[in-house]
LUMGU-352628 format. One line per 10 residues: number of its first residue (from 1); their letters; for each residue x, z, y of N, C-alpha, C, CB. Coordinates in pm, whole numbers, plus 32768, in hexadecimal, padded with zeros to 4 digits. Glycine has a CB too. Layout:
<rs>
NUM	a	X Z Y X Z Y X Z Y X Z Y  ...
</rs>
This chain:
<rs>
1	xxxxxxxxxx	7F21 8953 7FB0 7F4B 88C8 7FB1 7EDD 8874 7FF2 7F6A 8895 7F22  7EF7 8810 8036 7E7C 87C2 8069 7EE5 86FE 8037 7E4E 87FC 815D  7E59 86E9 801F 7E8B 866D 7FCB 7E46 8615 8044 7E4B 8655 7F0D  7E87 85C1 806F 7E7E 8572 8106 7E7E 84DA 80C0 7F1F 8594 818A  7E47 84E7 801B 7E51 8468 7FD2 7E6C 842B 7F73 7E75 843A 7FED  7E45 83AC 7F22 7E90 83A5 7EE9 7E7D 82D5 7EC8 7E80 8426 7E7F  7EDA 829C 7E7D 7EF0 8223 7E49 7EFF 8216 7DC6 7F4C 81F2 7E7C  7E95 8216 7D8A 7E9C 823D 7CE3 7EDF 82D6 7CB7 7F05 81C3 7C94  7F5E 82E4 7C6A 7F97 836D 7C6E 7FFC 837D 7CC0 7FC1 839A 7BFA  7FEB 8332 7D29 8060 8369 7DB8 800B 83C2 7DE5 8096 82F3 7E48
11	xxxxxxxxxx	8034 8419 7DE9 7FDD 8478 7E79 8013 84BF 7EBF 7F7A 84D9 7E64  7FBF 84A9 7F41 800A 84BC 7FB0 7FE6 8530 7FF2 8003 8454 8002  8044 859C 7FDF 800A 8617 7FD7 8070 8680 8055 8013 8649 7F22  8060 86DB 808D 80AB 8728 80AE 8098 8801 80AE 80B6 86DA 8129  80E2 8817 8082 80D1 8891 8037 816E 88EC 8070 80C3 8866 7F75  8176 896B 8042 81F0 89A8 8032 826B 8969 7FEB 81D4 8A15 7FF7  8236 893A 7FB8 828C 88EA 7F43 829F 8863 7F41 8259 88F9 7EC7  8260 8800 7F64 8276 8766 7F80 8242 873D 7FFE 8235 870C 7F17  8256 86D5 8016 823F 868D 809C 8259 85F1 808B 82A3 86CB 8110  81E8 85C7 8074 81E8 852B 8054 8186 84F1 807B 81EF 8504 7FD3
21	xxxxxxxxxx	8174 849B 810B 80EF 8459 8171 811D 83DB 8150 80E3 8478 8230  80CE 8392 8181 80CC 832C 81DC 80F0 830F 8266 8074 8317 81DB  8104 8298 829C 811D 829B 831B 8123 81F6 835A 81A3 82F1 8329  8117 81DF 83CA 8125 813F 83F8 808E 80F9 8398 81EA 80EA 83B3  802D 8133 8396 7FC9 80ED 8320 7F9A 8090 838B 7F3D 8157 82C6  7F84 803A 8364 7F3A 7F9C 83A7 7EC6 7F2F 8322 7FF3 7F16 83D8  7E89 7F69 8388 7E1B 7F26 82EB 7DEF 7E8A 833B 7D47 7FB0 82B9  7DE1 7E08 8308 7DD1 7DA1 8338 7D3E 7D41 82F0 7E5D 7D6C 832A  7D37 7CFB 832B 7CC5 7C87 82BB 7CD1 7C2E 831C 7C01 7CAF 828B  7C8B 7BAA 82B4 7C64 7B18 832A 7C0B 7AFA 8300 7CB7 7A8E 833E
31	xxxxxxxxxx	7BCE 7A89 8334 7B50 7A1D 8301 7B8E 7992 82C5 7AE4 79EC 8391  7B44 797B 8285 7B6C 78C9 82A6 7AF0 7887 82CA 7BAE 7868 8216  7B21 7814 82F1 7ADE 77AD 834A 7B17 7728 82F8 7B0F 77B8 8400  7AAD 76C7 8307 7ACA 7621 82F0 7AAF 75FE 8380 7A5A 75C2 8275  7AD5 757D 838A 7ACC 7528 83EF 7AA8 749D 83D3 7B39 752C 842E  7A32 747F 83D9 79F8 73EB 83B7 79FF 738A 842D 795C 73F3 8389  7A77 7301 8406 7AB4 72D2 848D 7A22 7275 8481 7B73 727B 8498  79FA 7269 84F1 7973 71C2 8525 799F 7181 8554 78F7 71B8 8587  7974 7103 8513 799F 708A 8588 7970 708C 860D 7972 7004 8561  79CF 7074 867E 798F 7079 8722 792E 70EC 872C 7931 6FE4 8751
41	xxxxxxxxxx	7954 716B 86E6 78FC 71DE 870B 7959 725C 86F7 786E 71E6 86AD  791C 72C4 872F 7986 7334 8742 7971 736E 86AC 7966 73AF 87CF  79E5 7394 8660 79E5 73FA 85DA 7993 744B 85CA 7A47 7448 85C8  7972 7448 856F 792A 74CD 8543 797B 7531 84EA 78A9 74A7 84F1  794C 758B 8512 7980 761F 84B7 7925 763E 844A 7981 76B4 8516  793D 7661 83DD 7915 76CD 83A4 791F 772C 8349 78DE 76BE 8398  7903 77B8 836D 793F 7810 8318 7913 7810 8286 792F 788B 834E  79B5 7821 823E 798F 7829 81E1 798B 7898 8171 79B3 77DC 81D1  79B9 78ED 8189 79DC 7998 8161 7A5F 79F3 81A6 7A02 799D 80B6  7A6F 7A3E 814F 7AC3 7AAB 817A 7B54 7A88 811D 7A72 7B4D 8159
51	xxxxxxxxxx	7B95 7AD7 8156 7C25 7AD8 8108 7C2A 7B69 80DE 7CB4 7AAC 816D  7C67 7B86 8093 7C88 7C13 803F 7CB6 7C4B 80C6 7D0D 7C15 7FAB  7CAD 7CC1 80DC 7CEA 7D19 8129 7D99 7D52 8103 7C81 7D88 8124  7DCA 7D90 8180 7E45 7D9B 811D 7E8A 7E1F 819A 7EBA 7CD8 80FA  7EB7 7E66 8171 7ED9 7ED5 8175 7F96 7F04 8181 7E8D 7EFC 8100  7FCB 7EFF 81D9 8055 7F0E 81EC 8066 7FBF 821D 8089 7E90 826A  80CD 8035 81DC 80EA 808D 8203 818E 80B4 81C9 807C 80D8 81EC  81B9 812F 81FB 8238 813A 81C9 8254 81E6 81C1 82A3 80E2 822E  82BE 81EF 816A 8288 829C 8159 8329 82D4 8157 8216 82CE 809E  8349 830D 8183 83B7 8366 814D 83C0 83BF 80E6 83D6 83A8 819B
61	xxxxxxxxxx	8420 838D 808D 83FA 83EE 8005 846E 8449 8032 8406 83A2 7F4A  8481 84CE 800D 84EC 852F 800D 8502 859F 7FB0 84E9 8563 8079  8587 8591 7F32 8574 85DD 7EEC 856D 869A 7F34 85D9 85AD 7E8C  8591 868D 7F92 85D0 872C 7FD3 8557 8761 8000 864C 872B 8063  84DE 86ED 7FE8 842F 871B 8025 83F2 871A 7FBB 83D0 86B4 8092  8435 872A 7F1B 83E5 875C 7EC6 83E6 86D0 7E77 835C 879F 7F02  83BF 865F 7E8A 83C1 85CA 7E7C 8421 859E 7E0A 83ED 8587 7F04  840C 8580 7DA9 8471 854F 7D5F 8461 849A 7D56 8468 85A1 7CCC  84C1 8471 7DB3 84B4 8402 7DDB 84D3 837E 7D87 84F0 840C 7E3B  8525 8388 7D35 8509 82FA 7CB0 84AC 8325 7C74 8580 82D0 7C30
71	xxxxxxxxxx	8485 8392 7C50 83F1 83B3 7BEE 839B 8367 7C57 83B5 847A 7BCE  837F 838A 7CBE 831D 832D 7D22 831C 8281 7D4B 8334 836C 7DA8  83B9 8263 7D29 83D3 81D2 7D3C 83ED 8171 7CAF 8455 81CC 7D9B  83B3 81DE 7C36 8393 818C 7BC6 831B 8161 7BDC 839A 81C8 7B4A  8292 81E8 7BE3 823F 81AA 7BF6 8214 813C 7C2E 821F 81D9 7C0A  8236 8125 7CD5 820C 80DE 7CF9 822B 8030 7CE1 8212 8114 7D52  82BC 8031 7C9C 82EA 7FBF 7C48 8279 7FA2 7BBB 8391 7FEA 7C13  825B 7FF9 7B83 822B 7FF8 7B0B 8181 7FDC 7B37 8257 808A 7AB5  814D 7FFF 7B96 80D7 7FE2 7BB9 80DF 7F2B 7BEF 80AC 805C 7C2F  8159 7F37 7C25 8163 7EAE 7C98 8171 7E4E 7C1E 8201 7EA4 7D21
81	xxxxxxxxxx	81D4 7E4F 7BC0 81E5 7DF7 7B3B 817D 7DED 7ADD 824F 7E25 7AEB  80F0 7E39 7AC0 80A9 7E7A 7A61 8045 7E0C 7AC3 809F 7F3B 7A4A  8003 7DF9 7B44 7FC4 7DCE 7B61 7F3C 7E20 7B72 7FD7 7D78 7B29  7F51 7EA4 7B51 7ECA 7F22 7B31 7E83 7F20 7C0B 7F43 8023 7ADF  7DD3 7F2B 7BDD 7DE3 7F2D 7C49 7D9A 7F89 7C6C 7DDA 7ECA 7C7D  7DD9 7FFB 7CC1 7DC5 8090 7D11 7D8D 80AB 7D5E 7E0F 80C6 7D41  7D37 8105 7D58 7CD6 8146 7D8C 7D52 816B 7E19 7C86 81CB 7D19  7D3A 8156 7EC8 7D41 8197 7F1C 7D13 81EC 7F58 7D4C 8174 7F42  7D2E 824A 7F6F 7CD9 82E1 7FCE 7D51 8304 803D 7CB6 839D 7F4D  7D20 8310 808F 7D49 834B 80FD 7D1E 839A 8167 7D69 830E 8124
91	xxxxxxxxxx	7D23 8431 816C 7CED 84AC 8199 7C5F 84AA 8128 7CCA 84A9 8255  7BFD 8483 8169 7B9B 84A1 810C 7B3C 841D 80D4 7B46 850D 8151  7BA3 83B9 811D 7B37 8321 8125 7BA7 82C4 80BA 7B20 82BF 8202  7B30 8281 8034 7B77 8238 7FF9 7B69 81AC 8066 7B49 8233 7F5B  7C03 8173 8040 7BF2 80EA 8096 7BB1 8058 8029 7CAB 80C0 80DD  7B8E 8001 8080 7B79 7F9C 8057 7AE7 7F93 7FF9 7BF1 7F80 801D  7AC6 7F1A 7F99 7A4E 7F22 7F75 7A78 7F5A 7EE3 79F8 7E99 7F86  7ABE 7F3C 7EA9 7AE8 7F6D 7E18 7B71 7F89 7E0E 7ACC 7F08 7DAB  7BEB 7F43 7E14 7C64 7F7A 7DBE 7CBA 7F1F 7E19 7C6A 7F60 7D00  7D40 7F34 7DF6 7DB8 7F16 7E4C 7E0F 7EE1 7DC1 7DFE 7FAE 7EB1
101	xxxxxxxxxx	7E74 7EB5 7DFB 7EE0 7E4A 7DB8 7F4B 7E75 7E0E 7EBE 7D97 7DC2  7FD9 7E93 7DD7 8065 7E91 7E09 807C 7E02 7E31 80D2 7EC4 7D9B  807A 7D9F 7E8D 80C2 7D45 7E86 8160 7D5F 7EC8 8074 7CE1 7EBC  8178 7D94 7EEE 822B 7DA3 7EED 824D 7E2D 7F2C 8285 7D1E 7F58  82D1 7E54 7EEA 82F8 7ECB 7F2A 839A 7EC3 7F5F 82DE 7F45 7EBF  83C4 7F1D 7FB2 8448 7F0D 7FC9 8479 7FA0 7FF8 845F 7E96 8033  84F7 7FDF 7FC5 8518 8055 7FCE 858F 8051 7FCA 84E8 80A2 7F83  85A7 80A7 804A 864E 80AC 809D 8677 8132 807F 8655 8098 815D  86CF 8144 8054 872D 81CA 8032 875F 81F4 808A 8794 81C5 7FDF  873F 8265 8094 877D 8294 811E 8818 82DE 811D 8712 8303 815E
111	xxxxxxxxxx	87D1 8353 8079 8835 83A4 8062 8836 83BD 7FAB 881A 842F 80C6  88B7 83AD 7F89 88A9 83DD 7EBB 88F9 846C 7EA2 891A 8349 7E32  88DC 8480 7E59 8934 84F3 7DF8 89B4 84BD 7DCE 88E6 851F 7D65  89E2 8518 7DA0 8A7E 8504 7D7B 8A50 8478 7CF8 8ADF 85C6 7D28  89D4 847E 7C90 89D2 8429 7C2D 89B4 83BA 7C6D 8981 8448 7BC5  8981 83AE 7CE8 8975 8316 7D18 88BE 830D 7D1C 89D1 8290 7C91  886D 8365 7CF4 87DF 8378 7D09 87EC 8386 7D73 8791 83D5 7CCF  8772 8360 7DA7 8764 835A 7E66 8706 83F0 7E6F 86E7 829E 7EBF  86F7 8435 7ECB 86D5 84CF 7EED 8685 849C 7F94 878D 8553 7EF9  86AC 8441 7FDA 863E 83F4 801A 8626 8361 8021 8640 8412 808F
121	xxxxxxxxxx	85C3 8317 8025 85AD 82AC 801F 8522 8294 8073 85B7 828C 7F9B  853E 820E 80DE 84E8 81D2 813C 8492 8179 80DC 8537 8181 81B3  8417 8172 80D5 83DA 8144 8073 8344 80FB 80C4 83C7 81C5 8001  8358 807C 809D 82FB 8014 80D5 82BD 7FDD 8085 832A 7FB7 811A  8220 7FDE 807F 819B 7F90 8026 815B 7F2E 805F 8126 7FE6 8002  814C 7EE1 8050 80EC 7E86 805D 8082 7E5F 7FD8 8139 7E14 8089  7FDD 7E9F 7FF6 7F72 7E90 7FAD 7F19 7DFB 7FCB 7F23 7F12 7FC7  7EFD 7DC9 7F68 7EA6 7D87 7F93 7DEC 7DA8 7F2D 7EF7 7CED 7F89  7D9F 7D8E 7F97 7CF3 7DD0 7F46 7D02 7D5F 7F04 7C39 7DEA 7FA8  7CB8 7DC6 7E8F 7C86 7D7D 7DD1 7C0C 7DAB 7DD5 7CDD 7DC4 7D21
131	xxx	7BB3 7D29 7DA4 7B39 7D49 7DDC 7AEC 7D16 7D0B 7B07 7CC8 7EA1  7A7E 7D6E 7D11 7A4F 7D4C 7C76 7A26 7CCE 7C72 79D9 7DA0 7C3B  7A15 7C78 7C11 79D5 7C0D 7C2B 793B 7BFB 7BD3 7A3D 7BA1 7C10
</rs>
């Protein structure tokens, strides 16, 4: 098995038996800036820190790749509602300075079982960095 990761207890692993990555990952940040207007003089800037970083990817879950896919799309509800904030790793590098936050997820059904459980699902995160204070 080689574990290609993980997001708290998601992991993103691929083996004989499961197959669950990542994919489309886009990791982002900004600065901020003020702007001090002068009379009859040009603005001044100045910086004033950073913004949390924030982290967008999307994964295909598939039960037929081993994946049991509402067991995987509780978690990430139950993490996203819970507010818990998760350690990222990816290949061998944790991201960010400390911990991650679910701020929203969205997951498209592709295909269900006869009970109406989905067996694949398009599955979209958006993290934002949680930093200690």
């Amino acid at each position: 098995m080689a574990v290609v990761g993980c997001l708290g207890e998601i992991i993103f692993q691929v083996s004989e038996e499961v197959v669950e990555t990542l994919k489309d990952v886009e990791w982002s940040g900004s600065a901020r800036y003020a702007v001090h207007q002068r009379h009859l003089q040009n603005a001044l800037t100045e910086f004033t820190g950073v913004d949390p970083d924030s982290i967008k990817f999307s994964m295909t879950l598939t039960w037929e790749l081993g994946v049991n896919v509402l067991e995987e799309l509780v978690k990430i509800w139950t993490y996203e509602r819970s507010g818990e904030a998760l350690p990222l790793v990816i290949g061998d590098k944790p991201y960010g300075k400390y911990r991650w936050n679910i701020l929203k997820h969205s997951a498209q059904y592709q295909s269900q079982d006869k009970w109406g459980n989905p067996t694949v699902a398009e599955v979209s995160l958006e993290l934002q960095e949680y930093l200690r204070s």
